[in-house]
N, C-alpha and C positions, 0 to 999 in steps of 0.2 A: 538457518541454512549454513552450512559450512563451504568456506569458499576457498580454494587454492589458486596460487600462478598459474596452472599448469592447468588447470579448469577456464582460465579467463582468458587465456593465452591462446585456446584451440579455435583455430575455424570462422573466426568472427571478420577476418581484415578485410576481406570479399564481399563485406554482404552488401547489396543493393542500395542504393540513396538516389532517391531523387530532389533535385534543388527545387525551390520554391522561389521563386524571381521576386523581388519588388520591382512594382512597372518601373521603368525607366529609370533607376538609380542605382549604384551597386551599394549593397551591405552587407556589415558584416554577417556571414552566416553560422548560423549554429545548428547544430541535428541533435535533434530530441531521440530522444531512445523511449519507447514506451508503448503501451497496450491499452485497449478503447474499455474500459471500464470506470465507472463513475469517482472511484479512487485516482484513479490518474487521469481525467480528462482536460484537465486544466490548458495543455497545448493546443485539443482542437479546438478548444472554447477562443482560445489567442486567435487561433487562424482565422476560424471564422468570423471573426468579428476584429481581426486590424489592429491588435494590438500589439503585435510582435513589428510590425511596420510603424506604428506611431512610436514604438522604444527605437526606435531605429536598425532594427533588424530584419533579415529573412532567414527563415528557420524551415526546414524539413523536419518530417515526423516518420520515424521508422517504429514501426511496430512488431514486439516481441512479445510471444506467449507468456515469458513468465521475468521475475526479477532476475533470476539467475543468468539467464540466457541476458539480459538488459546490462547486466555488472559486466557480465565478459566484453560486450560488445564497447563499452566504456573503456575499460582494461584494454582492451586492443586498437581504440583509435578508433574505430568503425563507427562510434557516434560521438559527440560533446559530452553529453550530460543526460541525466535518467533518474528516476525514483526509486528511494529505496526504502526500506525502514532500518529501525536502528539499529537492529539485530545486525542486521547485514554486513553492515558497514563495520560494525564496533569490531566484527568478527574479522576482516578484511584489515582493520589498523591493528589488529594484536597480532596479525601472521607479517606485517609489515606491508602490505599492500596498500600504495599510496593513492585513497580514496576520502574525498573531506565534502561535508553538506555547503551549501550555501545560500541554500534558502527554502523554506516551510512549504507544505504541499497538503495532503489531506488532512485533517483534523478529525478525530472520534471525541464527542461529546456522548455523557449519558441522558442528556437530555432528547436526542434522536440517534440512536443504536441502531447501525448499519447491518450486524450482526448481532445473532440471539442463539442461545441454546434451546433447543426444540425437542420433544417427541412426537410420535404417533398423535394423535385427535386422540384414538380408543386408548392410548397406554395407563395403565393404572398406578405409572408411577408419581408420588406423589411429594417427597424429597428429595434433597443432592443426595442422600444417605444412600438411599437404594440404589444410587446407580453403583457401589460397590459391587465388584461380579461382573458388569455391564460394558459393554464397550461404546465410546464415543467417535464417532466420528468426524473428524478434521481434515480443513484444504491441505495444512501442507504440516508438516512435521519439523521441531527443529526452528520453531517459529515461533514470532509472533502473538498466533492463534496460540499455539502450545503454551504460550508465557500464558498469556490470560486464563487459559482453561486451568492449569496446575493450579494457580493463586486464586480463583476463585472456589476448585475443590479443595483445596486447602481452608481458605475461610468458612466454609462448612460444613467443615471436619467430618469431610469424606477421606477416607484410605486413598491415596490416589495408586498405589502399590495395587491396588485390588481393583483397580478399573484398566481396559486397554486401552489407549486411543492408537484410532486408526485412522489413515489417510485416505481423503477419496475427495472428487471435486464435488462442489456445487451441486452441480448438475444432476448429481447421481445420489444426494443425499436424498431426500422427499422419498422419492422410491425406495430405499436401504430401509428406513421408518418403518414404511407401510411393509416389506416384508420381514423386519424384526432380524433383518440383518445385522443393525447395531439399531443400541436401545437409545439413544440419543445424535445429536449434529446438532457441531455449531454452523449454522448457516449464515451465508453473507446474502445480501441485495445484488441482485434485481429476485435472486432466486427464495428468497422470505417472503418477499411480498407472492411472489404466483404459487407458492405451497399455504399461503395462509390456511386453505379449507380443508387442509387434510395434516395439519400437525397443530402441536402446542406449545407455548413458548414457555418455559421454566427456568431459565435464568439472563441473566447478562454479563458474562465473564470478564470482558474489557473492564468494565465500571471496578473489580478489582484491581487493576492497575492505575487508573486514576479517573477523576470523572472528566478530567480533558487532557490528551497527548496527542501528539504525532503518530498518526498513522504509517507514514511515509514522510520524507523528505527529497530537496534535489541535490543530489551528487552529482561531482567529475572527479578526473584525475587535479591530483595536489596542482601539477606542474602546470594544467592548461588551467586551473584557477591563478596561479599567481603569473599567469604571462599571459594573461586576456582580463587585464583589470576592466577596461573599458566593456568590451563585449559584456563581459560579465554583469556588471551596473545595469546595463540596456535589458539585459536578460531577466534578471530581479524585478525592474521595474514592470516589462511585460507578463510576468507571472503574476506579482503583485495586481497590478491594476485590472489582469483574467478575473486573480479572485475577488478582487471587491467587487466587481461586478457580478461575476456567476454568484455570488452570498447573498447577491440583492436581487436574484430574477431567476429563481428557482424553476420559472416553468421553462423559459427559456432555453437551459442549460436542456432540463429534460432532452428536448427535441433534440439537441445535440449529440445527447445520448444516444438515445431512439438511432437518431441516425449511424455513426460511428461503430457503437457495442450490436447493433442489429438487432433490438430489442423492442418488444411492443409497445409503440408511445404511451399507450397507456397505462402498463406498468411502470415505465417512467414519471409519470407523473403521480402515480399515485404512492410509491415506494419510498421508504426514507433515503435522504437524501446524506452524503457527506458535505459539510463545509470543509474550503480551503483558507489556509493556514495567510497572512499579510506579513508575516514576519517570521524568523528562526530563534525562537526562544529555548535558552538551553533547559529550562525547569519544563516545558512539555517534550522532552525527549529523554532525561534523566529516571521516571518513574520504569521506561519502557528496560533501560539499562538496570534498573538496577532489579528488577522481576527477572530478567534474562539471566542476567548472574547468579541468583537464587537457586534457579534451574538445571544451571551448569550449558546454558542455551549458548554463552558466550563463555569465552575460557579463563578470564582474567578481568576484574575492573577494567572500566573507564570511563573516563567523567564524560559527559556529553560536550563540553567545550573542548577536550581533544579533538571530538569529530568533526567540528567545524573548523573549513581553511578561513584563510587571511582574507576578509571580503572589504577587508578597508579602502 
């Protein structure tokens, strides 16, 4: 994603918060910025279950369709802090835009891959070769998804010159398949799991960028990091201690899902799951950086410890 001032700057200072009280105490509050998908659920996992009050916080939760629209609203003041991947961000400190991580959030393992490249059930293709000619289908363009897809048609020395990829959500992939719209989709969860009966999975593009990185991380602005040292500790610990818990009570979180994303429990539960990240390590963000720059995804180096602020 390519980000501008003038993109982060528009429209956002308005938008709606509602505060979330701690009974009878005042604390410090923070607003999350974010969207009910199993990648980012980590804050309502907090809410519900009292851990943002036992860091000594009260936090609201505004929710936005997409990262882009989350960065702006960051950028303008309109929330605290929000997730993002590294793309984003890397792209965001090379235009000068003062945005710094400060602590770990989803995690992609290839040990349970959240996302798969899939065809049709009937298609008869039967390596990456063939998809030469072929058009793939992707959430979003300029991305993430994009890094991983290049590097792993690259490692199988596919033409990638001679494939399209095209943008389209989720939701819309499974159907694109079946009518030979595009010859392939990379698909994310929840929506893998409920096309299982009607495609086939042929690769795992992520697993080319590393077999574990950052998905996503949490960002703010540089300046309300270095002048909310305190908030900020309370805020870490409450994420932290989300995810060791939601990493050890997998059906639990489910339900939370279910509820939030508006998703049938039972595909929650039966779906691969993301684990969340206990710490900001710069070597599982560095592989994502340096696929991106390969790409031309980001427009200059940059080590993963510039992205992160001053969390001391």
């Amino acid at each position: 994603m390519t980000l501008t001032r003038s993109a982060f700057l528009t429209g956002f200072l308005g938008a709606p918060l509602m505060a979330r009280a701690a009974s009878g105490q005042t604390l410090p509050l923070v607003r999350i910025g974010c969207n009910a998908t199993d990648l980012y659920l980590q804050p309502y996992i907090a809410q519900d279950n009292g851990f943002f009050e036992r860091a000594g916080l009260s936090a609201t939760i505004e929710p936005f369709a997409n990262g882009a629209a989350n960065a702006q609203a960051v950028i303008a003041g309109a929330v605290d802090t929000g997730p993002a991947d590294m793309i984003q961000i890397a792209n965001a400190y090379n235009r000068g835009i003062p945005l710094a991580f400060f602590a770990g959030s989803g995690v992609y393992t290839s040990r349970q891959p959240t996302i798969l490249l899939c065809v049709a059930k009937n298609s008869t293709l039967k390596s990456p070769k063939e998809l030469e000619g072929g058009t793939i289908a992707l959430v979003a363009l300029k991305s993430l998804t994009e890094a991983g897809m290049r590097e792993w048609l690259r490692q199988n020395g596919v033409d990638a010159t001679r494939v399209r990829l095209f943008e389209l959500p989720y939701a819309e992939m499974s159907a694109a398949l079946a009518r030979g719209t595009v010859t392939a989709a990379f698909i994310g969860e929840p929506f893998l799991t409920a096309a299982k009966a009607d495609v086939r999975i042929i690769g795992s593009p992520n697993d080319s960028i590393a077999s574990t990185f950052y998905l996503s991380a949490w960002f703010a602005r540089r300046e309300w990091i270095a002048g909310n040292a305190v908030t900020l500790r309370k805020l870490r610990q409450a994420f932290y201690d989300s995810a060791r818990w939601a990493n050890a009570h997998h059906a639990d979180t489910a339900a939370t899902l279910a509820k939030y994303a508006k998703v049938e429990p039972e595909l929650t539960r039966t779906m691969n799951r993301i684990g969340y990240a206990t710490a900001l390590d710069p070597k599982l963000m560095q592989p994502v950086l340096d696929i991106a720059l390969r790409y031309g995804l980001i427009e200059k180096a940059v080590t993963a410890q510039e992205l992160i602020g001053d969390v001391s």
